[in-house]
C-alpha positions as CSV (number, residue, x, y, z in Angstrom):
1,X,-33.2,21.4,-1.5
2,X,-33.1,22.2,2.3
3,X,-31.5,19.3,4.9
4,X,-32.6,20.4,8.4
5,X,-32.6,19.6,12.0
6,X,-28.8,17.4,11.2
7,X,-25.9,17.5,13.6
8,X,-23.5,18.9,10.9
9,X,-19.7,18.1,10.5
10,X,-18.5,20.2,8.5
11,X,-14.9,19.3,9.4
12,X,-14.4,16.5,12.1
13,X,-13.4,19.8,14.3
14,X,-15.5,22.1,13.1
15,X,-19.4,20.6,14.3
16,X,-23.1,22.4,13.9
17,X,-25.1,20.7,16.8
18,X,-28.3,21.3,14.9
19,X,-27.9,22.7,11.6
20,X,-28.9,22.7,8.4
21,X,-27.9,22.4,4.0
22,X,-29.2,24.5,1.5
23,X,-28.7,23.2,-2.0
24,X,-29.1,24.6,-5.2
25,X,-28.2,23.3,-8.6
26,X,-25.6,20.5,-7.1
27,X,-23.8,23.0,-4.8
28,X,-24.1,23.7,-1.4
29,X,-25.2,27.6,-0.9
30,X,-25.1,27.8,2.6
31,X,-24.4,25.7,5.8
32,X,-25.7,27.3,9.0
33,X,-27.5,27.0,12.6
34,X,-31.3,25.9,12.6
35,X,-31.7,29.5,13.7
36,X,-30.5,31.1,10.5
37,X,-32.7,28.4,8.3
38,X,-34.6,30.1,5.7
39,X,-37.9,29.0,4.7
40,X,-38.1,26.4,1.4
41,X,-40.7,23.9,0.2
42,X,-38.1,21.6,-0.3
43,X,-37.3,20.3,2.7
44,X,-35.3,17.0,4.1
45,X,-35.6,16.6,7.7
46,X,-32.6,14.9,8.9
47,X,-33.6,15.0,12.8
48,X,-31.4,12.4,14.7
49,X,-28.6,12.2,11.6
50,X,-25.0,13.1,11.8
51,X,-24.1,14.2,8.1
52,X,-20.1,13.8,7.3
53,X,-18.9,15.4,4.1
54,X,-18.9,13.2,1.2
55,X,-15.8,10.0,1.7
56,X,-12.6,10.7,-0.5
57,X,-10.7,7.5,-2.0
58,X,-7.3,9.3,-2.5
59,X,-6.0,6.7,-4.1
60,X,-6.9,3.2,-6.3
61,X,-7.4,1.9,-9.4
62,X,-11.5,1.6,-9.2
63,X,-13.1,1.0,-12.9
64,X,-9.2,0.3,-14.2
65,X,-9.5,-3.4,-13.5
66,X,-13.0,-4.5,-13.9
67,X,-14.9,-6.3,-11.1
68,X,-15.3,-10.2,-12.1
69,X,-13.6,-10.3,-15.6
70,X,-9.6,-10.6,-16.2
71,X,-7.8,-9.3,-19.4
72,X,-11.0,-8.3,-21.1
73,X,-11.5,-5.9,-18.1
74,X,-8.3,-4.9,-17.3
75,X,-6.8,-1.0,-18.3
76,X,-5.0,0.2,-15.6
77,X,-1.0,-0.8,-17.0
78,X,0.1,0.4,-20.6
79,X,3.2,-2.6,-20.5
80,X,4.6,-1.7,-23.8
81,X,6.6,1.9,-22.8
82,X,8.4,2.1,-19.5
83,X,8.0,6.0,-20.4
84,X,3.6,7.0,-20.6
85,X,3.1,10.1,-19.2
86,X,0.8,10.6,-21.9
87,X,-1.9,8.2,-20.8
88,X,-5.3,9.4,-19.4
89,X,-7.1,7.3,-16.9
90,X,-10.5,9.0,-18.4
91,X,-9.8,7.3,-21.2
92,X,-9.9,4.0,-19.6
93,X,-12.5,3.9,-16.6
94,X,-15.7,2.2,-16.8
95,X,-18.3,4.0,-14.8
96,X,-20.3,0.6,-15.0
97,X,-18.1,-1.3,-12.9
98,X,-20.7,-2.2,-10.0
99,X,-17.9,-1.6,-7.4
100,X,-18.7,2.1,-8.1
101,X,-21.8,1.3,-6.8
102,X,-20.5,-0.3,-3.5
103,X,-18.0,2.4,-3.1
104,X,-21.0,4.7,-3.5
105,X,-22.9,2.3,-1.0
106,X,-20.3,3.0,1.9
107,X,-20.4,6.7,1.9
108,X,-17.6,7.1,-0.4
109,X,-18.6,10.1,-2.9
110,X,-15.1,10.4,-4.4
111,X,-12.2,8.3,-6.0
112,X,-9.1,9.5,-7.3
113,X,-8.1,6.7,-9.7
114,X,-5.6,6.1,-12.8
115,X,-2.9,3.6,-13.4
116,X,-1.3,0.7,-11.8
117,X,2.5,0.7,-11.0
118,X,3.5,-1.1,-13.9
119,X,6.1,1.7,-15.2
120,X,8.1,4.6,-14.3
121,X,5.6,7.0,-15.3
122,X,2.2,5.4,-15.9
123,X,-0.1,8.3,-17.0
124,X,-2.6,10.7,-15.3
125,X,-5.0,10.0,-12.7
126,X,-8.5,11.7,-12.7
127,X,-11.0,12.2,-9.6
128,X,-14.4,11.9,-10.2
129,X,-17.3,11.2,-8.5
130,X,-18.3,7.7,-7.7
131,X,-22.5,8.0,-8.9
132,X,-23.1,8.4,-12.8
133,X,-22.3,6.8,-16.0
134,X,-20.2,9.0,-18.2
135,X,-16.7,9.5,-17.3
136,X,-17.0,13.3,-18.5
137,X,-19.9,14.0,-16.0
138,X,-18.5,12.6,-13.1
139,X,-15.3,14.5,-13.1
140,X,-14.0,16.6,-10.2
141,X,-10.9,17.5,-11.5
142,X,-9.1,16.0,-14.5
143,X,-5.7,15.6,-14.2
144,X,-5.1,15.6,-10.5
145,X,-1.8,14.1,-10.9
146,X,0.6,12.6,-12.8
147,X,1.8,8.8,-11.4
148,X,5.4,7.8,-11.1
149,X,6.3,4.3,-9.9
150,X,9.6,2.9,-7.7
151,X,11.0,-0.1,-6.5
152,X,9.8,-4.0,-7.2
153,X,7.0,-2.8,-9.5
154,X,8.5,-1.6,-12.9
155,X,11.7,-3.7,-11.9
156,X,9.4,-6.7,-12.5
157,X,7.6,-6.0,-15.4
158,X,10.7,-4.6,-17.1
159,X,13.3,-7.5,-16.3
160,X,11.2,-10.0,-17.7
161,X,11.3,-8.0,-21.0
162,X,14.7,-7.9,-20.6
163,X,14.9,-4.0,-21.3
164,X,15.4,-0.6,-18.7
165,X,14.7,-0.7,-16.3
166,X,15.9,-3.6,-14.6
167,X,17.3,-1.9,-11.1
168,X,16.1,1.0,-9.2
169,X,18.7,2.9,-10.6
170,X,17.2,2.8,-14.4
171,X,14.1,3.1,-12.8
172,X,15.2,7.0,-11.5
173,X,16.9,7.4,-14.9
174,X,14.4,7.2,-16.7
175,X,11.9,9.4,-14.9
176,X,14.8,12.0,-14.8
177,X,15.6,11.6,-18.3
178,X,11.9,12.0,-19.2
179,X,11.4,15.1,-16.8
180,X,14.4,17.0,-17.9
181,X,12.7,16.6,-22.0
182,X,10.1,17.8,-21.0
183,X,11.6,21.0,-18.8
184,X,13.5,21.6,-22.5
185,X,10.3,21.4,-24.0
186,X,8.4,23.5,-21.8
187,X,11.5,26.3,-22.0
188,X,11.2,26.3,-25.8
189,X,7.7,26.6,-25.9
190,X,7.9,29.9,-23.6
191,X,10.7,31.1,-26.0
192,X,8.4,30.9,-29.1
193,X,5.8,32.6,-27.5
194,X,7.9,35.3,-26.0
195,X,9.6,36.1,-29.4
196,X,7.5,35.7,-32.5
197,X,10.4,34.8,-35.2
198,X,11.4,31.2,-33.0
199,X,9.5,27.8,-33.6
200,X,7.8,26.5,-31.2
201,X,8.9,23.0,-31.1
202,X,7.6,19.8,-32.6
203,X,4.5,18.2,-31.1
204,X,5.3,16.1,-28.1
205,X,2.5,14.0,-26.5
206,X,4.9,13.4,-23.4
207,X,6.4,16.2,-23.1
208,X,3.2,18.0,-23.6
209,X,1.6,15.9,-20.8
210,X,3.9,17.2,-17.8
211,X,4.0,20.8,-18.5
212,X,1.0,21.2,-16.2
213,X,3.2,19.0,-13.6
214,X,6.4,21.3,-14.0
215,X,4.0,24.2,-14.0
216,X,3.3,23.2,-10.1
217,X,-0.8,23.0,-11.2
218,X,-1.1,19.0,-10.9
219,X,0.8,16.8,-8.2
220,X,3.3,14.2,-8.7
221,X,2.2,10.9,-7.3
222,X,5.1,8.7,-6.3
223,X,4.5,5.0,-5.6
224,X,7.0,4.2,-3.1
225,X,7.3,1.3,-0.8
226,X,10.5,1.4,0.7
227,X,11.9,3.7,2.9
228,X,15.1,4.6,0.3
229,X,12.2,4.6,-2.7
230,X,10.5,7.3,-0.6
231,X,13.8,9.4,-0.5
232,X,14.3,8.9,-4.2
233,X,11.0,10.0,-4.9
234,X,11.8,13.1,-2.6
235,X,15.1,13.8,-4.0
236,X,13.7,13.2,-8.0
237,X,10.8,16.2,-6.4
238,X,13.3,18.7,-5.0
239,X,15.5,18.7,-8.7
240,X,12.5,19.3,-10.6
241,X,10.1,21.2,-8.2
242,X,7.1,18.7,-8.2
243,X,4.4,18.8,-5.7
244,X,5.2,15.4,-3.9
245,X,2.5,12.9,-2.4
246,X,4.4,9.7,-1.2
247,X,1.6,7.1,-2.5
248,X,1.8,3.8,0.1
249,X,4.4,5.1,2.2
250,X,4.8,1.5,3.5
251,X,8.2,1.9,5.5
252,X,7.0,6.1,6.2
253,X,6.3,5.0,9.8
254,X,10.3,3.7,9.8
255,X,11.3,7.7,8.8
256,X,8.6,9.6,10.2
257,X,10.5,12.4,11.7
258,X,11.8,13.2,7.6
259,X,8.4,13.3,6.6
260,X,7.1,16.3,8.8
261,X,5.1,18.5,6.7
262,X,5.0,15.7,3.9
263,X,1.6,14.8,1.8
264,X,1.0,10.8,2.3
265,X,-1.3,8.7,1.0
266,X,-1.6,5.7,3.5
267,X,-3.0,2.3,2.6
268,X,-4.0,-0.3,1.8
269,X,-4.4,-0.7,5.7
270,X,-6.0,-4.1,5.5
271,X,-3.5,-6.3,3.7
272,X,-1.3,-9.4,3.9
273,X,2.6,-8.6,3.3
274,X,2.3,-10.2,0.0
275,X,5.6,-9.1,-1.6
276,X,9.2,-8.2,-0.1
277,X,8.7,-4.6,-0.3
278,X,5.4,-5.0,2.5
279,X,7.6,-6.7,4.9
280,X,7.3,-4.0,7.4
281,X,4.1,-3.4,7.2
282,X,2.2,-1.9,10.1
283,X,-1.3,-0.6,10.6
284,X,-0.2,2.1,12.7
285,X,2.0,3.8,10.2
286,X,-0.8,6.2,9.5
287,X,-1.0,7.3,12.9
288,X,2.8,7.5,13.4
289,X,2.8,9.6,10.1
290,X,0.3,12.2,11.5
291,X,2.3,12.6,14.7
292,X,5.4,13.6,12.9
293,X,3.4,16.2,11.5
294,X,2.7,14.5,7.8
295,X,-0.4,15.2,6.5
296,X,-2.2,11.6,5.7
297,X,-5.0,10.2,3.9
298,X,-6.4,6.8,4.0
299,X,-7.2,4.8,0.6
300,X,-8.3,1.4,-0.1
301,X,-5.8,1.1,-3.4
302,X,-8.8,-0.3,-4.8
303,X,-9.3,-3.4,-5.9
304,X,-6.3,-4.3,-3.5
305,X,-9.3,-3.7,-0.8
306,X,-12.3,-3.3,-2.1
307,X,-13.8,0.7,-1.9
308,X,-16.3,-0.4,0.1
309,X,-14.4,-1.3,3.2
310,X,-12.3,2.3,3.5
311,X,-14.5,3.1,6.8
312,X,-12.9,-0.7,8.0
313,X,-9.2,0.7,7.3
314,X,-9.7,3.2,9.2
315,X,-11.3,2.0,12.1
316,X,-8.4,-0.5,12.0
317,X,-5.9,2.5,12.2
318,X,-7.8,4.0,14.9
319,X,-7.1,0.8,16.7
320,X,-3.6,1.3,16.2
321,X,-3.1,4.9,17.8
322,X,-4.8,7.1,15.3
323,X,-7.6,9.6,16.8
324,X,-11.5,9.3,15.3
325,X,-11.2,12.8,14.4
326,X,-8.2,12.1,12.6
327,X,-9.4,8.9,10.9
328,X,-12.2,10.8,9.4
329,X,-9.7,14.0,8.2
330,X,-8.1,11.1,6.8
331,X,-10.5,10.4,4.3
332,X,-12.2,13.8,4.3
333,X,-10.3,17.5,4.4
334,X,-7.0,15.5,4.2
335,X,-7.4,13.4,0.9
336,X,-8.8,16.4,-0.8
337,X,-6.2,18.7,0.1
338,X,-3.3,16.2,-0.6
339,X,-5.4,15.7,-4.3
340,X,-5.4,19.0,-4.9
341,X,-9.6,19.4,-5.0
342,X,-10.1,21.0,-1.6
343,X,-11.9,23.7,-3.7
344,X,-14.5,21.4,-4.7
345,X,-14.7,18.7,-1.9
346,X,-13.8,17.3,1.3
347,X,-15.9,19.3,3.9
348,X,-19.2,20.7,4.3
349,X,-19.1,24.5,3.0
350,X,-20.6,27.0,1.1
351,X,-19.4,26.7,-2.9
352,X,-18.3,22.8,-2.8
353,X,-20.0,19.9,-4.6
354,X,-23.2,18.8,-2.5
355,X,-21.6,15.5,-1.7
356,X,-22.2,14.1,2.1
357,X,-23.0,11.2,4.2
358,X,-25.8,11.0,6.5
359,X,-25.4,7.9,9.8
360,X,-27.9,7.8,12.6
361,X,-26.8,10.1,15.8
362,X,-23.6,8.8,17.4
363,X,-23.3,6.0,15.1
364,X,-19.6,4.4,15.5
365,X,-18.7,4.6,11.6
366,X,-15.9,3.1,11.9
367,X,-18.0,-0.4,13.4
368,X,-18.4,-3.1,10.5
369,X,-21.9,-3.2,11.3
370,X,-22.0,1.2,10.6
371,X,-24.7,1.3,7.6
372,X,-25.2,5.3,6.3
373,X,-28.5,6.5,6.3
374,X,-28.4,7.9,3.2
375,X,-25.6,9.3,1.1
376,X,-26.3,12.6,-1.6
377,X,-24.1,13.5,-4.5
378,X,-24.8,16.8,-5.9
379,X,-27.1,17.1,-3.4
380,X,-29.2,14.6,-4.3
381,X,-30.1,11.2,-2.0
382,X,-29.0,8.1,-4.2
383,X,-29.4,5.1,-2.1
């Protein structure tokens, strides 16, 4: 498959005037100046079409609370265990929802979803891509993360049950406790395979489940609201040498200098401050974020806003101080690095997943009237 004659973004700063795709089996092979195109049958002329890469979700709960139904459809919080590192959102999704469709619809090629912020620790989150219907072949990368959860959240669940934890304080506790069994677990484990006459220990299905977190291979999502919840969830990283990303960041644009260099997932943009923890709100936090020298991504936090208006948020953040170039990193290179699948997608290059977007020339994306002319995944036109 050959897409030719496009204006080509590969990155938002790194643009082919008029370029073209070549595809084979699902990956992109090469990217390159009309001048280099080589000669295929298979050919897609794209002539007057900007082509972005495929749209990144970096974080919701898509296919974990059904569209339309209530507790029949609804997977994404385990409220038995305050402690469930061991849950898989794979396990859970429904690749039927329609709202994949309408994700799909909107240029989004990619979600990164798992549980809600029900407890401490709530499981693994999975990204996958956002056309198919098996779980398995729609994966991009399986865990990405592991999510932890502060603040109003697990207090709420928790204190009704009238068990830990009830304060912020059992809340870090916990997560500590849990952490440091599983750092004992992980150091036997190396012991019994470094000397042959020690046990390895016991089977432990949460212990078992962060090694691959303390091992620095999958991140450590952090729901955090407030601006002290976003220090805990920084101070509870540093101790145990996690691979931080500050999911929500509400109150980040309140402590932007201290997140300089920080990964932060920004969003939901569009939202009404429904709780006391979203008092401070602000649209513009993502773009005081990025001038602090954070690295942000823009999500939905699905169904909180619905996938389908991500290209809204972010227009809504450009009209609070963030750049268009920017806007689209945000949901691009940005959320794929911060997810950890920067290997796979998140810009237009040689070796990634033939996912991309395709809007008439000099279309304002960000417009609500913005429509893609055709979006691909695996390098194949679905809509």
């Amino acid at each position: 498959m050959l897409y030719i004659n496009a204006r080509i973004f590969k990155t938002p700063l790194d643009v082919i005037d008029k370029g073209f795709i070549w595809v084979e089996n699902g990956i992109i092979k090469k990217v390159d100046d009309m001048k280099k195109c080589p000669n295929n049958s298979n050919i897609i002329d794209c002539c007057g079409l900007d082509i972005y890469p495929g749209f990144i979700d970096a974080h919701s709960h898509i296919g974990m609370w059904e569209d339309g139904l209530d507790f029949e459809g609804s997977d994404g919080n385990e409220e038995t265990d305050p402690i469930l590192p061991q849950l898989r959102a794979i396990d859970a999704v429904n690749p039927m929802d329609r709202c994949f469709k309408e994700a799909l619809m909107a240029g989004i090629t990619t979600v990164v979803t798992g549980p809600g912020s029900a407890n401490p620790i709530g499981g693994s989150f999975v990204a996958m891509k956002t056309f198919g219907n098996c779980v398995d072949e729609m994966v991009v990368k399986n865990p990405v993360g592991i999510k932890f959860s502060l603040g109003e959240n697990p207090k709420n669940v928790y204190s009704e049950k009238e068990q830990i934890p009830t304060t912020r304080m059992g809340i870090a506790a916990l997560i500590r406790e849990q952490l440091e069994k599983a750092r004992r677990y992980k150091e036997s484990l190396d012991r019994s395979k470094k000397y042959g006459d020690v046990d390895a220990p016991e089977f432990d299905a949460k212990c078992e489940s962060l090694l691959r977190l303390l091992g620095g291979e999958i991140k450590a999502f952090f729901h955090c609201h407030r601006a002290d919840d976003i220090h805990t969830a920084r101070r509870i990283s540093k101790e145990f040498n996690l691979d931080c990303v500050f999911v929500h960041a509400t109150e980040g644009h309140l402590i932007a200098e201290s997140l300089s260099g920080a990964n932060v997932i920004s969003g939901p943009i569009i939202c009404d401050r429904s709780k006391p923890e979203l008092k401070n709100h602000s649209p513009g936090s993502a773009s005081k974020l990025i001038e602090s020298g954070a690295n942000v991504a823009i999500c939905t936090d699905h169904p909180e806003l619905p996938a389908q208006y991500m290209l809204l948020s972010c227009g809504i953040a450009v009209k609070n101080g963030l750049s268009r170039e920017q806007a689209v990193l945000s949901i691009t290179k940005n959320a794929a690095q911060i997810c950890g699948i920067y290997d796979k997608v998140g810009s237009i290059e040689a070796g990634k997943i033939a996912n991309f977007v395709a809007f008439k020339a000099n279309s304002d994306i960000f417009s609500p009237f913005a429509e893609p002319s055709f979006v691909a995944v695996d390098g194949k036109i679905i809509n």
